[in-house]
C-alpha positions, -999 to 999 in steps of 0.1 A, spaced: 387 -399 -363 370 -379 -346 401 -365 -322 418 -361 -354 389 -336 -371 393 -318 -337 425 -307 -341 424 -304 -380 401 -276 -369 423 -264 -347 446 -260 -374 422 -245 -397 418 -217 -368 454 -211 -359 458 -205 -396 435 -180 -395 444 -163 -366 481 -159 -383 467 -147 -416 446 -124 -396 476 -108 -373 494 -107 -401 477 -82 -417 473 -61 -384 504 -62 -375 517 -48 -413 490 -29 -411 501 -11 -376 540 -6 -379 530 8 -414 505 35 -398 533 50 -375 536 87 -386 567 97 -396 589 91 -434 609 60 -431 634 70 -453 637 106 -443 646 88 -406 669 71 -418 692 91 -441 687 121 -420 675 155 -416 703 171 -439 691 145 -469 678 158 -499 639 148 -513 661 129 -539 676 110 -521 646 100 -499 628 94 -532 651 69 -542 653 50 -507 612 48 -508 613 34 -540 642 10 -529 623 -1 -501 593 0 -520 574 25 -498 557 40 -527 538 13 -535 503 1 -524 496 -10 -487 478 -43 -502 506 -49 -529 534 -46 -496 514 -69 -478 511 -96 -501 543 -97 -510 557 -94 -473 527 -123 -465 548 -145 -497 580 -136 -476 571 -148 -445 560 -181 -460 591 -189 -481 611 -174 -452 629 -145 -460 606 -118 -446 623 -85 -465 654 -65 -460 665 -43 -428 659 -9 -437 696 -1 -429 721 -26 -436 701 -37 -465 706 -77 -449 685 -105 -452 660 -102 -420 664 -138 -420 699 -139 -415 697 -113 -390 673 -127 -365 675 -161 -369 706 -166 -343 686 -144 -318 656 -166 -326 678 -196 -311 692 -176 -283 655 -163 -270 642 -199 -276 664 -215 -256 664 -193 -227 622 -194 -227 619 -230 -229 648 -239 -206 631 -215 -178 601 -230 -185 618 -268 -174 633 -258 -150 605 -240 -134 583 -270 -141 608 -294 -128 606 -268 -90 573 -264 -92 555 -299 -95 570 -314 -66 575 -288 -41 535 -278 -58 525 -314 -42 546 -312 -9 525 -281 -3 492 -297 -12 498 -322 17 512 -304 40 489 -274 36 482 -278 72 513 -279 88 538 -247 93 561 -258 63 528 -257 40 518 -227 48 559 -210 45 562 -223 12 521 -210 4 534 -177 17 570 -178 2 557 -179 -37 533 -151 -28 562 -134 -22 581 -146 -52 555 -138 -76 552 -105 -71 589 -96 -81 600 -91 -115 621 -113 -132 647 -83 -136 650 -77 -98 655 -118 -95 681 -114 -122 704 -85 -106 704 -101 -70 720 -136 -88 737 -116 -103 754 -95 -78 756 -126 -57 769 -153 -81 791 -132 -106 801 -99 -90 807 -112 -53 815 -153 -60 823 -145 -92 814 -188 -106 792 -174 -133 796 -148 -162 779 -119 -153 765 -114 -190 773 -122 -226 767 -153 -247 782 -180 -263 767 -203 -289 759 -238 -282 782 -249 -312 814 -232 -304 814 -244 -266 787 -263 -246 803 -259 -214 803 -213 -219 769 -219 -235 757 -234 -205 772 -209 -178 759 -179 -198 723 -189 -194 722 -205 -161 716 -171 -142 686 -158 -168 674 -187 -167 675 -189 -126 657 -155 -128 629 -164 -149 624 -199 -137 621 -183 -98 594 -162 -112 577 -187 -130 578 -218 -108 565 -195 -79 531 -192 -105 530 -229 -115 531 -239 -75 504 -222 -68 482 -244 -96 501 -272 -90 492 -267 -52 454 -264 -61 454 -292 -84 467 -318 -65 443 -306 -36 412 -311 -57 431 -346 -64 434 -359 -31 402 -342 -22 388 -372 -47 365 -404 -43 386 -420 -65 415 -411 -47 407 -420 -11 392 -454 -28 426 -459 -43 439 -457 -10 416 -478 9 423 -506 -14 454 -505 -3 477 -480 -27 504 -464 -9 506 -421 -12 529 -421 -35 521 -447 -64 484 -434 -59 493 -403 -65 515 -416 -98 485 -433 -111 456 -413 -99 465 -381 -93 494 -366 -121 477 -374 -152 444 -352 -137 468 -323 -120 487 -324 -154 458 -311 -168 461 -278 -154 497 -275 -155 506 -282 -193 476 -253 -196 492 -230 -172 530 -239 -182 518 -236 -218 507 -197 -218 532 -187 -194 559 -203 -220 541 -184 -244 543 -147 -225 579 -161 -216 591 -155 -251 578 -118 -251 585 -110 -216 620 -121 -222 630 -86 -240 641 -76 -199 663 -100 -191 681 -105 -220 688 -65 -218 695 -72 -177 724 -99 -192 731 -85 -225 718 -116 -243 721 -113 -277 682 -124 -285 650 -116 -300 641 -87 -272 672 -68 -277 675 -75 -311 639 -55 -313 648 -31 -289 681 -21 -313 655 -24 -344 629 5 -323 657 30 -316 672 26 -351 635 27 -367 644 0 -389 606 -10 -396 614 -40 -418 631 -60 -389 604 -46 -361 577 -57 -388 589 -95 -389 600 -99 -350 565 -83 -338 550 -112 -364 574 -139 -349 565 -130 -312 526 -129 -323 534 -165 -338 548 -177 -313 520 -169 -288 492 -183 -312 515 -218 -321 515 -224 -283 478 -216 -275 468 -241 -300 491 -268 -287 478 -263 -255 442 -267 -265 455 -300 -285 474 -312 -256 442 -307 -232 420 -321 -259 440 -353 -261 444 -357 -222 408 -347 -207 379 -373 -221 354 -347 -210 365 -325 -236 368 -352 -262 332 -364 -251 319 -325 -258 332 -329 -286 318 -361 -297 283 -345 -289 289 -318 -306 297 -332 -337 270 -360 -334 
């Protein structure tokens, strides 16, 4: 029960936080200087005109009224109008939604799925030469942008041995197989990235692991490496990495807005970029939100996840309740 009032007041806080950048972000994009409608129809249009778009978009009405009403949008999902085409915002960023999605949480996998194990061959053979290349090698690898990553896969697996598509996207529905060879080279350059990060954690995690009483006990009882370091030593080094894994997925989703521009992904990023140049404010308003969202839903499933899987916390907890 009492794990369960835990996270309900988690809950109660990331609803909060949401109500809270909600307002700020409506509040900024609304304080940029600069008419709206004068942008958009023009520098030719006539005050009548602009009039008549600032009514139809409802710019002439109180801030607090807007927000209230765009705060009802965003909760019965249909977040406005684009400024421009006069289309559902829903219907317009909803498929890049999927797109950016899928290209931060498959990243994510696969740069969990490099970095745990190759995180633990480095923790044991810190000592030896092949420790200390691969310590070295994701020095290296962090410190370049997922771009740069993405143009030399590119140039390499598309341009010169021309396997892959070089950009572009197809949906999952219309063809797996396309869907699949689209994303494997932005995927490849921000899973690089990010499973040089999560070694480096995994690395000193599993150190502080084997550096354990209750690790060396478990092996001079007789355990054998690897099943003591299945039993013993992943569910404490998991610790760290779901917390780690779980803000970089989170920064993933913004820092995306490069790569899908490097491979002309059609997703959240470039659908914002398109939204900045054109000034279309109702479409920038409700992808800023969905980015800020995003961040905040995975924060708080971290802390839940790391609540649920440390009893220290939980016993903190208990204390402080009691």
């Amino acid at each position: 029960m009492r794990a369960l009032g835990a996270i309900a007041r988690q809950l109660l806080s990331l609803a909060g936080s949401l109500l809270i950048a909600s307002f700020i972000v409506f509040a900024l994009i609304n304080a940029l200087p600069g008419d709206v409608a004068a942008t958009i129809l023009g520098p030719n249009s006539d005050p009548a005109s602009i009039a008549a778009l600032r009514e139809r978009m409802g710019l002439d009405r109180p801030l607090l009224l807007r927000y209230v009403e765009w705060l009802g949008g965003l909760l019965t999902g249909q977040p406005g109008s684009s400024a421009l085409s006069g289309a559902p915002i829903g219907s317009i960023i909803g498929p890049k939604l999927a797109v950016t999605a899928w290209l931060a949480t498959l990243s994510m996998l696969m740069g969990v799925v490099l970095a745990v194990p190759t995180g633990l061959y480095s923790a044991v053979r810190r000592k030896r030469a092949d420790g200390v290349i691969i310590s070295g090698l994701t020095q290296v690898a962090m410190a370049v942008p997922h771009f740069l990553v993405g143009l030399v896969l590119m140039i390499v697996f598309a341009v010169t041995l021309r396997w892959l598509p070089a950009n572009g996207y197809t949906p999952l529905t219309s063809n797996p197989l396309q869907w699949l060879r689209h994303l494997v080279l932005p995927v490849a350059a921000i899973a690089v990235v990010e499973a040089a990060m999560l070694i480096r954690y995994v690395r000193s995690a599993f150190i502080d692991v084997l550096n354990e009483d209750y690790f060396r006990t478990a092996r001079a009882v007789g355990w054998r490496f690897v099943p003591a370091v299945i039993r013993h030593g992943l569910r404490n080094a998991s610790l760290e990495v779901i917390t780690v894994a779980g803000l970089q997925l989170a920064s993933l989703f913004v820092g995306s807005i490069v790569v899908e521009n490097v491979f002309l992904l059609p997703g959240l990023g470039s659908q914002l970029l398109t939204a900045v140049n054109q000034r279309d404010l109702p479409v920038v308003q409700a992808i800023v939100m969905i980015f800020v969202a995003i961040v905040l839903v995975i924060n708080t499933v971290v802390d839940i996840c790391y609540h649920l899987l440390d009893p220290r916390v939980r016993a903190q907890d208990e204390e402080t309740s009691s």
